[in-house]
C-alpha positions as CSV (number, residue, x, y, z in Angstrom):
1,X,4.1,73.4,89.5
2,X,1.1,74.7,88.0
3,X,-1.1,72.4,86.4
4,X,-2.6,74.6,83.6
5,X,1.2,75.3,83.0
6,X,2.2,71.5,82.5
7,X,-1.2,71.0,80.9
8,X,0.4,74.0,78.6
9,X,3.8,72.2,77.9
10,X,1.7,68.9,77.3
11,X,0.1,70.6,74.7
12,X,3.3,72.7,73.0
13,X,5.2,70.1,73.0
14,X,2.2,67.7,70.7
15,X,1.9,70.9,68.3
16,X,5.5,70.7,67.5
17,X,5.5,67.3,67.1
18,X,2.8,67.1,64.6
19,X,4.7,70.3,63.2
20,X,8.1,67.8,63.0
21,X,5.7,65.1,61.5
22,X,4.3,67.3,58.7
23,X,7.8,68.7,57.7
24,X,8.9,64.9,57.4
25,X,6.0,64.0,55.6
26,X,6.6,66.6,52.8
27,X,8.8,65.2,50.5
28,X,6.1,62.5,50.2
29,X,3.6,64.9,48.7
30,X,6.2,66.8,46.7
31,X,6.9,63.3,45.5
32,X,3.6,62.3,44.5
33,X,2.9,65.3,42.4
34,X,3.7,65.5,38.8
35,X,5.8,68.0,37.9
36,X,6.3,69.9,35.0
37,X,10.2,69.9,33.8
38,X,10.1,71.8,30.3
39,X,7.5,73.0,27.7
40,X,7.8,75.6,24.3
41,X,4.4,76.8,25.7
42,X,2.2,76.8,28.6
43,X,-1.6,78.2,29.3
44,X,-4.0,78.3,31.9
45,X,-7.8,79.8,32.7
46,X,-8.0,80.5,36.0
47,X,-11.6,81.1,35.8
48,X,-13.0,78.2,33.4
49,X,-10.5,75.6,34.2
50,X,-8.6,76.9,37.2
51,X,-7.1,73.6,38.3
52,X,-6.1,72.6,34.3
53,X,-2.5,73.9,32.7
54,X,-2.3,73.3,28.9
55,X,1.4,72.5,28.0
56,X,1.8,72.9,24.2
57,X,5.3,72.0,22.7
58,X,8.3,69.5,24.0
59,X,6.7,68.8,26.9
60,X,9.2,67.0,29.9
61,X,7.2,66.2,33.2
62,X,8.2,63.6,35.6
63,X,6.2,61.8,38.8
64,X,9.0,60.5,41.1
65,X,11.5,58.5,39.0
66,X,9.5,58.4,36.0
67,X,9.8,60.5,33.2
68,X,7.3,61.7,30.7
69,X,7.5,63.4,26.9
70,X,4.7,64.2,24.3
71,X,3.8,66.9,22.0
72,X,1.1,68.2,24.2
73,X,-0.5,67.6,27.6
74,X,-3.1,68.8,30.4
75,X,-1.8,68.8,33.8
76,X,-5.2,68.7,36.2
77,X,-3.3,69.6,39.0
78,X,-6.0,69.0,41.6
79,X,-6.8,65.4,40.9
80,X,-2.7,65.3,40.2
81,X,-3.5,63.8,36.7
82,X,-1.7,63.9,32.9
83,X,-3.4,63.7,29.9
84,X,-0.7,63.0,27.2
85,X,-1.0,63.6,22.9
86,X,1.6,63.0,20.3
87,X,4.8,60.9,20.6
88,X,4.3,60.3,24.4
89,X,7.4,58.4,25.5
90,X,7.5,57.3,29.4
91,X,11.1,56.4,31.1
92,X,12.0,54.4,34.0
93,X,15.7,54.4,34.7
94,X,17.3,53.4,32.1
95,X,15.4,50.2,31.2
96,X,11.8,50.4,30.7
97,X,10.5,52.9,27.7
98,X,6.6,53.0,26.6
99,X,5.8,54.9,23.7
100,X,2.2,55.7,22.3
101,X,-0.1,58.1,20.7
102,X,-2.1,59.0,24.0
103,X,-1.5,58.7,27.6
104,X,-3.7,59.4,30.9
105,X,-1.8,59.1,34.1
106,X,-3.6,58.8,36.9
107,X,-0.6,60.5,39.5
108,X,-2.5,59.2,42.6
109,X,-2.9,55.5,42.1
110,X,-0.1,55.5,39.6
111,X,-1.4,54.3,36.7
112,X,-0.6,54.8,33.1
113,X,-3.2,54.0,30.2
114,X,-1.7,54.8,26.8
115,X,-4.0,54.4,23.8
116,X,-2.9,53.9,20.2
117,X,0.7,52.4,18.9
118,X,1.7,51.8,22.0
119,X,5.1,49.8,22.8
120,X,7.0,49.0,26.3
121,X,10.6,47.7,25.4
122,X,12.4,46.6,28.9
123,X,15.6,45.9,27.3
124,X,15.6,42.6,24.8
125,X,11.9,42.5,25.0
126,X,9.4,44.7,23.6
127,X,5.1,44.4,23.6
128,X,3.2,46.1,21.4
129,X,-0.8,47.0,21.6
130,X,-3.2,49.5,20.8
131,X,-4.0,49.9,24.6
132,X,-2.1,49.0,27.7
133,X,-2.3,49.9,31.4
134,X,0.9,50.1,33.2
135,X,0.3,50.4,36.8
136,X,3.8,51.8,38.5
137,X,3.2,50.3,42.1
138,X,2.7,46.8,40.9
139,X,5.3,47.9,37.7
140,X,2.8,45.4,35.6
141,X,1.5,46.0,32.1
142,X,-1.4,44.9,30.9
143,X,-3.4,45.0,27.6
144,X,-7.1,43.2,26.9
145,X,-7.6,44.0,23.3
146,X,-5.0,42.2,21.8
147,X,-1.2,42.3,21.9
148,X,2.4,41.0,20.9
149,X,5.6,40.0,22.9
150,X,8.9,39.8,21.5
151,X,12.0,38.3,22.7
152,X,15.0,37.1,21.5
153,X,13.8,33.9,20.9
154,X,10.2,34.4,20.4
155,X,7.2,36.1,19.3
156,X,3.9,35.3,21.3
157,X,0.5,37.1,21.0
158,X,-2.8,36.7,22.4
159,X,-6.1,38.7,23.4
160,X,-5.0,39.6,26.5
161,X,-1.9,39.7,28.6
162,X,0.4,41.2,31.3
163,X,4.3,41.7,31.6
164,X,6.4,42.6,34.6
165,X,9.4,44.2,34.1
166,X,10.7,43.5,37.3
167,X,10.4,39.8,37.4
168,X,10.1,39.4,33.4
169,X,7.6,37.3,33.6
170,X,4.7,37.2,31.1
171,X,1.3,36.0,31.2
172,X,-1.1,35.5,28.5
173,X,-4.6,34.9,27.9
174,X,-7.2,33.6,25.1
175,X,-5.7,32.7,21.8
176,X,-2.3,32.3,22.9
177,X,0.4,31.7,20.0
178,X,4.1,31.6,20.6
179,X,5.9,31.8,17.5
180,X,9.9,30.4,17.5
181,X,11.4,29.6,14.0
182,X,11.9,25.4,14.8
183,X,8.0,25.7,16.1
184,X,4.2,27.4,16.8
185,X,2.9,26.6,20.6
186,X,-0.4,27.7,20.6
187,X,-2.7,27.8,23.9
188,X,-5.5,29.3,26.0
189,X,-3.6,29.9,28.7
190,X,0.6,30.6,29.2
191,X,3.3,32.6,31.4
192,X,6.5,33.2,29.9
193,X,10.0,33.8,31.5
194,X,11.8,36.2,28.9
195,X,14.6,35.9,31.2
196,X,14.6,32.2,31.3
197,X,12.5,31.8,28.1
198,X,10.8,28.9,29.7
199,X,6.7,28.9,28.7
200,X,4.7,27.0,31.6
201,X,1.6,25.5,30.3
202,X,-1.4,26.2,32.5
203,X,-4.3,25.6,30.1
204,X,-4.8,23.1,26.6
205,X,-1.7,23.5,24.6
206,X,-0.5,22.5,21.2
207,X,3.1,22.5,20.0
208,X,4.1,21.7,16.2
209,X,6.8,21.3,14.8
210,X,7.9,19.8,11.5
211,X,8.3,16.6,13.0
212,X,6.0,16.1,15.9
213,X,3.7,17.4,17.8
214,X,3.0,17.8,21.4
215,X,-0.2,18.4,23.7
216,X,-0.2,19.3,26.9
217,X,-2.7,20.8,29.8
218,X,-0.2,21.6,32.1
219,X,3.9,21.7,32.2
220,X,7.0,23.6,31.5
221,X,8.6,23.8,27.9
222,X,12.3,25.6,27.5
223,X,12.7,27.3,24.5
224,X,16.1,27.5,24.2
225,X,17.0,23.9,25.1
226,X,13.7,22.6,23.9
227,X,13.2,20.5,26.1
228,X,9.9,19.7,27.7
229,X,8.3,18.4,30.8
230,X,4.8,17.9,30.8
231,X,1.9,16.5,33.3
232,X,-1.6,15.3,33.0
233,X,-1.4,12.7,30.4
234,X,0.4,14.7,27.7
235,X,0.6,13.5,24.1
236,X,4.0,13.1,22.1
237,X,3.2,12.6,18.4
238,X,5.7,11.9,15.5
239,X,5.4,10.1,12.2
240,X,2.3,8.1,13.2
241,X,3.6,7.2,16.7
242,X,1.4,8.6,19.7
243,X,3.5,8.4,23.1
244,X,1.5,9.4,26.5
245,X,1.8,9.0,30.1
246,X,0.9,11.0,33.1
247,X,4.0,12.3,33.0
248,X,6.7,13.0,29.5
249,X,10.0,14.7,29.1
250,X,11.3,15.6,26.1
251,X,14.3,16.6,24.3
252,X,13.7,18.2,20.9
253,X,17.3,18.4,20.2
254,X,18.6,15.3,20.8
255,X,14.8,13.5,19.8
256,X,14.0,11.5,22.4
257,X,10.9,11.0,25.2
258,X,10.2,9.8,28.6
259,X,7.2,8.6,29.8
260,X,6.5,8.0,33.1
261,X,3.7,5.9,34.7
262,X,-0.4,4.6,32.3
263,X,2.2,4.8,29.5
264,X,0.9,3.8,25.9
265,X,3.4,4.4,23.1
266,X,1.0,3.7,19.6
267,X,2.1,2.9,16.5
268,X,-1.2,3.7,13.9
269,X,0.8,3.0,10.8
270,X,2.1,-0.5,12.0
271,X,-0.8,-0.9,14.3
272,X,1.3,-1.8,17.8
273,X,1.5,-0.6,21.0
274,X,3.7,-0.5,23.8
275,X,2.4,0.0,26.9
276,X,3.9,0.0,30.6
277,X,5.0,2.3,33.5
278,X,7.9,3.8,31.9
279,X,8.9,3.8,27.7
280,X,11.7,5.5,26.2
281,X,11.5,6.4,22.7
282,X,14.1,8.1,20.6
283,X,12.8,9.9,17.3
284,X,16.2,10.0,15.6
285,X,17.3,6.4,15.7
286,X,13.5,5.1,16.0
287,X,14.4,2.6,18.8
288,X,12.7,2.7,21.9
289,X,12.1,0.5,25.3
290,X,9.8,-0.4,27.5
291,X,9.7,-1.6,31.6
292,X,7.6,-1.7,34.5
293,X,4.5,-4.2,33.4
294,X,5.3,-3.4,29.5
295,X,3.5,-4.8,27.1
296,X,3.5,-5.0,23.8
297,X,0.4,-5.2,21.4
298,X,-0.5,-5.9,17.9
299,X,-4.0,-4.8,16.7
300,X,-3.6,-5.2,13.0
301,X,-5.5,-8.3,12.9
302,X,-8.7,-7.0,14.8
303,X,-7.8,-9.7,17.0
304,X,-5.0,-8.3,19.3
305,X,-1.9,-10.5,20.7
306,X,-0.3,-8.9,24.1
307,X,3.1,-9.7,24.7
308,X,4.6,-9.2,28.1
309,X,8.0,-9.0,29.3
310,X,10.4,-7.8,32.4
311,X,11.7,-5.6,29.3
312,X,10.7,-4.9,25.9
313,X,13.0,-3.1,23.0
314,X,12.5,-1.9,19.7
315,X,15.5,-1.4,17.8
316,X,15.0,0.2,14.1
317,X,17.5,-0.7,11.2
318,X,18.4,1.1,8.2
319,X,16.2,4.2,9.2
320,X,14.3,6.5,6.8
321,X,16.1,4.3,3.7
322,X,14.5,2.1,1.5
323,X,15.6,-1.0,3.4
324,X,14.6,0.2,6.6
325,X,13.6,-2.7,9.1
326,X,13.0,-3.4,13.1
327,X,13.7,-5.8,15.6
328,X,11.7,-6.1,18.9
329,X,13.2,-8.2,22.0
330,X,11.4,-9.0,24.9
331,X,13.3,-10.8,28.0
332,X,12.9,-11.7,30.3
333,X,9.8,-14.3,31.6
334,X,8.3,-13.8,28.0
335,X,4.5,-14.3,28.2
336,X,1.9,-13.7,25.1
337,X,-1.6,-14.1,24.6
338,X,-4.7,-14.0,21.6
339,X,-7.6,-15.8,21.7
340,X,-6.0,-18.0,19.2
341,X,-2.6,-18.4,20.3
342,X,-0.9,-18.5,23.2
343,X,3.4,-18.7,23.8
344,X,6.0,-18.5,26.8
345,X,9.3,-18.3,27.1
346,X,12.7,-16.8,28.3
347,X,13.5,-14.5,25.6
348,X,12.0,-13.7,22.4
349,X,13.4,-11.1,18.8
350,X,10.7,-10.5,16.4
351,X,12.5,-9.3,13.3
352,X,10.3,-7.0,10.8
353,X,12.7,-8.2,7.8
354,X,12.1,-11.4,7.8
355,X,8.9,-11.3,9.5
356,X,10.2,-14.0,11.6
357,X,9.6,-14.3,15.6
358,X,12.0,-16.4,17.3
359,X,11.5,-17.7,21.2
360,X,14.8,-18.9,22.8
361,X,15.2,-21.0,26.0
362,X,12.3,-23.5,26.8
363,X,9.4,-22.0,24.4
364,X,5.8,-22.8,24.4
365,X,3.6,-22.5,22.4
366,X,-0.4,-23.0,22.0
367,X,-2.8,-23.2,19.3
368,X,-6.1,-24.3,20.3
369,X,-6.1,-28.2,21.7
370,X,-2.3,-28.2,20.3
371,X,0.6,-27.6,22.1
372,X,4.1,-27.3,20.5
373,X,7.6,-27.1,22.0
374,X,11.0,-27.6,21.6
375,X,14.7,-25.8,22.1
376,X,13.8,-23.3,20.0
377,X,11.2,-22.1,18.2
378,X,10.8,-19.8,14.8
379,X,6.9,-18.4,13.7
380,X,7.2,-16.5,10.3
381,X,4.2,-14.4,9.7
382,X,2.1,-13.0,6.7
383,X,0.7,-9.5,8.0
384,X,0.6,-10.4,11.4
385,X,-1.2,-13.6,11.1
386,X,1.1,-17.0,11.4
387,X,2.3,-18.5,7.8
388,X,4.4,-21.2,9.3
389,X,6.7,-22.3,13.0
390,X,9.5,-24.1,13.4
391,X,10.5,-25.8,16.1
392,X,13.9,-26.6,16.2
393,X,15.6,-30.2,18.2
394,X,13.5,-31.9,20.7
395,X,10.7,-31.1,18.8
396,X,7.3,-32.0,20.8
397,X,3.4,-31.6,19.5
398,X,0.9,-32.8,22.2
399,X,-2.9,-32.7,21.4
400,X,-5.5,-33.1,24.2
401,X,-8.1,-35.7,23.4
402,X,-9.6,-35.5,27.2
403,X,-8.0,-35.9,30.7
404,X,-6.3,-39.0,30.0
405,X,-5.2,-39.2,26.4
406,X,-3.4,-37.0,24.6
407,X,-1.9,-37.3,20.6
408,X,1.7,-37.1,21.1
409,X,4.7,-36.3,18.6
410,X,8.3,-35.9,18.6
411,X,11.4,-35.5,16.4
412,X,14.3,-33.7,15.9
413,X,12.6,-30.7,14.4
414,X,9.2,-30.0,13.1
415,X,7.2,-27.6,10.5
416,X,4.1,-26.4,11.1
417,X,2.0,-24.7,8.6
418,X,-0.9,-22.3,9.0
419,X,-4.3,-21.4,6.5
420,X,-6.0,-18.4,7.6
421,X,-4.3,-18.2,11.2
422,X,-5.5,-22.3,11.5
423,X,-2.6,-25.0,11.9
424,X,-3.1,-27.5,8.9
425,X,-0.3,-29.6,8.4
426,X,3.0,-30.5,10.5
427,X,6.0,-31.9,9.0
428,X,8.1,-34.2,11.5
429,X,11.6,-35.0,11.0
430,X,14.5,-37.6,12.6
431,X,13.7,-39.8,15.3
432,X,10.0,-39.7,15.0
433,X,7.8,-41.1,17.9
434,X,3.8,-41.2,17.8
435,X,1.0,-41.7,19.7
436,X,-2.3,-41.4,17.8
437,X,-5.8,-42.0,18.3
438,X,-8.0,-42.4,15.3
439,X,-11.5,-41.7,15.8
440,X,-14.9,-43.1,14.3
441,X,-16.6,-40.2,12.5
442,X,-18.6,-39.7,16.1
443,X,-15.3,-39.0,17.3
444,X,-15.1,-42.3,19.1
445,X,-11.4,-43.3,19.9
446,X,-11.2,-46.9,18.0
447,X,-7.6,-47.5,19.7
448,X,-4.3,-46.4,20.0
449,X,-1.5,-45.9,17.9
450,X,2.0,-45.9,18.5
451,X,4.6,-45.6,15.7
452,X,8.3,-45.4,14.9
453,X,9.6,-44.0,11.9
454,X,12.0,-41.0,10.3
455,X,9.3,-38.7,8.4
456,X,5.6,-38.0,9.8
457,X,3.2,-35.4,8.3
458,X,-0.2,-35.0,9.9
459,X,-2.8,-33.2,8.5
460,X,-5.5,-31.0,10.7
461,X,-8.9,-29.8,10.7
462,X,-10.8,-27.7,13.3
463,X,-7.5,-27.6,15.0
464,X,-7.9,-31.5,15.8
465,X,-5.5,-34.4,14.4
466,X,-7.5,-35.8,11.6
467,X,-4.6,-38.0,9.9
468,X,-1.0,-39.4,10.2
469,X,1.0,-40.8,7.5
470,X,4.3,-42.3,8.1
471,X,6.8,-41.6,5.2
472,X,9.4,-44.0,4.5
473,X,10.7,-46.8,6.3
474,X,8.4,-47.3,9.5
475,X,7.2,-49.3,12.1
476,X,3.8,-49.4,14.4
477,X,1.3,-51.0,16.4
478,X,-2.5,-50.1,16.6
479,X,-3.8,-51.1,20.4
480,X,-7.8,-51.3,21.2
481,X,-8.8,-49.0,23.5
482,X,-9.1,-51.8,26.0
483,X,-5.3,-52.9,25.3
484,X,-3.1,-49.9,25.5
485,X,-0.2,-50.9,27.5
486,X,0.3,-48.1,30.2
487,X,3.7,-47.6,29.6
488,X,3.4,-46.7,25.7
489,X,0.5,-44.0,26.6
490,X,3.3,-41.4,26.9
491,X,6.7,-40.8,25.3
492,X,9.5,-40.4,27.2
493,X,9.6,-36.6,26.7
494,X,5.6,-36.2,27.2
495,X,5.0,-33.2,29.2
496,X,1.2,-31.2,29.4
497,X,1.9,-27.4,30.5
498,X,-1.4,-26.2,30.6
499,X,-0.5,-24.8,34.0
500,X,2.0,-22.0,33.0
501,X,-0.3,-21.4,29.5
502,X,-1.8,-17.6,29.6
503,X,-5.5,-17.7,30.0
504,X,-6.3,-14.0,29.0
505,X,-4.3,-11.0,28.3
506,X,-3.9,-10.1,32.1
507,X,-2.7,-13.2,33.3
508,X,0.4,-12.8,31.0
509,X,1.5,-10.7,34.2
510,X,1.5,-13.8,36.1
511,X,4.7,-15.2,35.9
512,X,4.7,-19.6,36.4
513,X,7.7,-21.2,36.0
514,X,7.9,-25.2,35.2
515,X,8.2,-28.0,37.4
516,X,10.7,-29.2,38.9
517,X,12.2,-31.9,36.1
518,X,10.4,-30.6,33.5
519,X,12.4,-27.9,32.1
520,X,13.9,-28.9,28.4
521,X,17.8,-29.7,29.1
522,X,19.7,-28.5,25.8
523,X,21.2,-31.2,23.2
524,X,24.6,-31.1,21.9
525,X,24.5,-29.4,18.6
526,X,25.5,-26.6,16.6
527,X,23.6,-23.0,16.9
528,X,21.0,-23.3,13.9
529,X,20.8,-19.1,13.8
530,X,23.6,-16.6,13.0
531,X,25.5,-14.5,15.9
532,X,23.2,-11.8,15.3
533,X,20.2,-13.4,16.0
534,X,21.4,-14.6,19.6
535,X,22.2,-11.3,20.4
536,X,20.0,-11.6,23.9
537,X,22.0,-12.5,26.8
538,X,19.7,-15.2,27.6
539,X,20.3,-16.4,31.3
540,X,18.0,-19.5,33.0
541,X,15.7,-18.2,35.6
């Protein structure tokens, strides 16, 4: 065959191709014009404004599936362009409407700016501005000069914001307020689900309610089910109690919050804090708990105590009533610390009533150069600061003179009673043993001595023994220093813990159980508190 012929066919054949491609291509351009559907009147000057029809009058025009209505437009049919006056409505199927005062559509990119009055409504929820961009590709709406979103649940407004019908999600900008009738969330930054109605944090947030209040830089918060969960050290806040942690949840309906991990739950009207690696606090019933190194302080004296525990719980009586009191328990492998005073045990109940703290199973505690113990002991305090202990069976009071000699007391129970947060006095009772060194006013030791009797009160100063005085029917030897027999140096239940006593606030952590042979074995006797008050399961470690 010819070549110029099958050069010929070649090139036939690539003609009606590109004719095929052009026909199939058509619909696309039809579709990208805007087309005018309906209007009372329409003008046109070919020779000023050639490429510009004037539609006056129930104007209908429509650019692929959406529709458009005002009272008048301009149709610049070369840049495929709407300009839009009076009561311009746009409709998208038959969920999206926009209405406002003016509208330029831009045919070619697809994007709608209507000025003035302007509302979308995409079925339950509906924005309103003054000027908003809907772009149709992306089928986003934006506004940047202030705007409102309402829902079924809320109403939020802020500078500047967008909305996608499709995915009905929201995001808003600059002076961010969410409105909901149980409470105000107000923000820099926020997206919003008004499918969902879930707000996600994503900037420095506030949310108030009547009875708390919540700040947050970052998390999710459910409108509906109002409940929260919130990152980056987020602050719960009701009634004077401040709860954070890197992480919270919270429930507003049912009133309680988590908080995982740096947690610090602060009371500033009682002036205590719990702190530990997860705290649970319930707003209704005002109890709460605490694990995970938890700790619990008291700062109302300047002078803080720390309390640790394997768990700590704060149970709240009679709430919002007159009578209204607390109980915290701590179990177990109770240790405490302030510079002043110092205490272990197994379990522990601080009662609020009463202002009584009682330590169960083999308590300790230290005052200075004193240290007191027994099968149970009771402190009752006067704002925080110790008014008076009692240490109940096998009582035991040892004072450190130096390595070798140590004051010694026991009995069946004993008082002791505080001035200013100082021990003063003690009150011995039943069975009372002694061991005393008297002193010259150099605090020379002049001897040793040892006395039997059934009533002993000593007096202190400077948290030292200063005097003795056996009351009643008694009996006692004073030995020279040189002369003290070795077996009357210490009563039979003499025991010096200084090795399990907490030396600073972060050695309560450290956990140092007794001897072998030197944990206190129970007496037989009746229980000296009431059912309530042993209300801790209290097991021997």
């Amino acid at each position: 065959m010819d070549k110029r012929l099958i050069f010929g066919l070649i090139c036939l054949f690539g003609v009606c191709l590109l004719s095929a491609q052009d026909r199939k291509n058509e619909p696309d351009r039809k579709k990208k014009r805007v087309d005018l559907l309906y209007a009372d009147e329409a003008q046109a000057d070919k020779q000023s404004r050639p490429d510009v029809q004037v539609l006056i009058g129930s104007v209908r025009m429509k650019h692929d599936s959406m529709y458009m209505f005002c009272d008048s437009a301009l149709i610049y049919e070369k840049i495929n362009s709407v300009e839009a006056f009076g009561n311009v409505r746009m409709e998208q199927g038959d969920t999206l409407f926009i209405y406002g005062d003016y509208l330029y559509y831009d045919g070619m990119s697809q994007l709608a700016m209507l000025r003035e009055n302007v509302r979308m409504i995409n079925r339950n929820t509906e924005l309103t501005t003054d000027s908003l961009n809907y772009d149709r590709l992306y089928n986003l709406g934006y506004y940047f000069d202030g705007g409102t979103l309402t829902d079924e649940e809320n109403v939020l407004t802020s500078e500047w914001g967008e909305y996608s019908p499709a995915t009905k999600l929201a995001v808003f900008n600059h002076e961010v307020k969410l409105v909901n009738p149980k409470f105000v969330l107000t923000s820099d930054t926020l997206k919003y689900s008004t499918e969902s109605k879930i707000a996600t944090i994503l900037g420095p947030s506030d949310i108030v309610s009547d009875k708390n209040h919540i700040y947050s830089e970052r998390g999710i918060y459910n409108t509906v089910s109002e409940q929260a969960e919130l990152l980056d050290r987020s602050v719960l806040t009701n009634e004077g109690k401040k709860l954070v942690g890197d992480s919270l949840f919270y429930d507003r309906k049912l009133g309680y919050g988590e908080a995982f991990d740096n947690v610090q739950m602060n009371d500033t009207v009682n002036k205590n804090m719990l702190t530990g690696d997860y705290c649970f606090y319930n707003e209704l019933t005002g109890n709460a708990i605490a694990t995970r190194r938890a700790v619990a302080i008291d700062y109302s004296q300047g002078d803080s105590l720390f309390m640790h525990g394997d768990t700590l719980r704060l149970v709240t009586y009679n709430l919002n009533t007159d009578s209204t009191y607390r109980e915290m328990r701590v179990y177990h492998k109770v240790r405490a610390y302030r510079t002043d005073v110092q205490a272990v045990c197994d379990s522990l109940v601080y009662n609020s009533k009463d202002s009584c703290m009682t330590m169960y199973t083999d308590p300790v505690l230290w005052h200075g150069a004193q240290q007191l113990l027994g099968e149970e002991i009771k402190v009752y305090m006067n704002d925080s600061t110790i008014d008076w202990a009692h240490i109940i069976n096998q009582a035991l009071a040892v004072e450190q003179k130096d390595s070798v000699h140590y004051n010694q007391v026991t009995g069946k129970e004993m008082k002791a009673f505080f001035i200013n947060g100082d021990m003063r006095r003690v009150d011995v009772n039943g069975n009372v043993l002694i061991v005393f060194y008297p002193e010259e006013k150099d605090s020379t030791m002049i001897g040793m001595n040892y006395a039997e009797g059934s009533f002993l009160r000593i007096f202190l100063k400077d948290r030292k023994m200063e005097e003795a005085a056996l009351i009643g029917k008694s009996n006692g030897v004073l030995y020279p220093m040189d002369q003290i027999p070795a077996d009357k140096m210490r009563l039979p239940s003499f025991v010096w813990f200084d090795y399990i006593r907490p030396l600073n606030k972060y050695d309560i952590f450290e956990w140092r159980g007794k001897k072998a042979g030197e944990t206190l074995q129970k007496s037989d006797r009746k229980p000296l508190t009431s059912p309530r008050d042993m209300h801790i399961k209290r097991t021997k470690k």
